[in-house]
C-alpha positions as CSV (number, residue, x, y, z in Angstrom):
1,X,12.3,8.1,-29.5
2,X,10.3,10.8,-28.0
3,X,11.7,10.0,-24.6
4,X,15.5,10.4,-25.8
5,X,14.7,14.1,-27.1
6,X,13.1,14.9,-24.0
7,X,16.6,13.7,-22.2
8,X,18.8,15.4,-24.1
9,X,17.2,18.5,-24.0
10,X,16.7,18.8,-20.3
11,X,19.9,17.4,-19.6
12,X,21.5,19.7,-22.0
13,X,19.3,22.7,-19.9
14,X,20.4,21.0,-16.5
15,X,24.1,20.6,-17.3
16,X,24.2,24.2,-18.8
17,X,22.9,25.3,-15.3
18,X,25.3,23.8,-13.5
19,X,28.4,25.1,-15.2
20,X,26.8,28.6,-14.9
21,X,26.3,27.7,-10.9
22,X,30.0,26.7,-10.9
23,X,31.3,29.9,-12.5
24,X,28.8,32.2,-10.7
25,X,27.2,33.6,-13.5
26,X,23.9,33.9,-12.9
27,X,21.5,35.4,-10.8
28,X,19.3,34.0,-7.7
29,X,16.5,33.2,-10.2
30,X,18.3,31.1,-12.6
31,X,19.5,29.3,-10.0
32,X,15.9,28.2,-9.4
33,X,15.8,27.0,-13.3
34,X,18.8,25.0,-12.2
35,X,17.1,23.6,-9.0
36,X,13.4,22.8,-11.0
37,X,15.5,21.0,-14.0
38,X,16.9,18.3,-12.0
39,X,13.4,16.1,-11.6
40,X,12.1,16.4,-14.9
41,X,16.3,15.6,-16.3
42,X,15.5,12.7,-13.8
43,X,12.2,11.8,-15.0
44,X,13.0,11.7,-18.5
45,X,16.1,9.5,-18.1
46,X,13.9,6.8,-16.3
47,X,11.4,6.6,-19.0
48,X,14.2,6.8,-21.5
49,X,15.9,3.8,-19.4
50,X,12.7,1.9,-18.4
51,X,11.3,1.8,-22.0
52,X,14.2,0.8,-23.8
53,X,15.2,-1.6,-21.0
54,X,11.8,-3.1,-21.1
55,X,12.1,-3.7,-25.0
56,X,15.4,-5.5,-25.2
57,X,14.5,-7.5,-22.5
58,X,11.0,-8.6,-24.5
59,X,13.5,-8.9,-27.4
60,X,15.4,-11.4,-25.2
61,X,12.8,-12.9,-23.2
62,X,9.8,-12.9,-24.8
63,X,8.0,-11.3,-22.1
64,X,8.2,-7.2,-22.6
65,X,4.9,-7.0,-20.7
66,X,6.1,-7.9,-17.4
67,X,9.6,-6.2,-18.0
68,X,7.5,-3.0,-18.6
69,X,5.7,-3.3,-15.3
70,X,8.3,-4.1,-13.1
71,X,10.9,-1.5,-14.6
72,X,7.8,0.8,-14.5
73,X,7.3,0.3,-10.8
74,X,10.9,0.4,-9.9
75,X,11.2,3.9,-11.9
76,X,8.1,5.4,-10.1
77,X,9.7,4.3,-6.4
78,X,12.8,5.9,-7.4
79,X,11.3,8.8,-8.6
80,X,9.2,9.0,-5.5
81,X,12.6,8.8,-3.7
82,X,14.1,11.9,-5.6
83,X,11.0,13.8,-4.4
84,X,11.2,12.9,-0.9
85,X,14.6,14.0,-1.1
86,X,14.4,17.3,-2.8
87,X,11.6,18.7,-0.9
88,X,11.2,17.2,2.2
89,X,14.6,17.2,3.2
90,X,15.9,21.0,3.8
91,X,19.2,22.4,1.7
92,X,22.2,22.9,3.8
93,X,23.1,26.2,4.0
94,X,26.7,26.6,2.5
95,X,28.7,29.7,3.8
């Protein structure tokens, strides 16, 4: 439950961001808000996902221990993706 509050508010903060990026509204230091909010908005969707994956599928199964551990490991890769890709790859300079 904690999880889903977590979610909504940073995707609340994240989408915000973006339609104040799209209209040009604010500054060049809320556009860095709007470029930090994107991993934790990512971050809190996979442990949203994974846990509540990982319970219907004990629900189901029987077996939420293992569902837990392999959603687990497949969230961390994935989130270890989204970091490679938003710091180790440069931004493209638009204009």
């Amino acid at each position: 439950r904690v999880s889903f509050f977590f979610l909504l508010a940073f995707g609340f903060m994240h989408v915000a961001a973006s339609f104040l990026v799209a209209q040009n509204l604010i500054n060049d230091w809320d556009k860095l808000i709007f470029n930090v909010f994107d991993l934790p908005f990512l971050l809190s969707a996979l442990i949203f996902a994974s846990s509540r994956l990982s319970i219907r599928m004990g629900n189901i199964f029987g077996i939420e221990k293992a569902a837990f551990i392999v959603l687990s490991i497949l969230s961390i890769i994935l989130f270890l993706f989204a970091l490679y890709l938003n710091f180790l790859i440069p931004d493209a300079k638009l204009g």
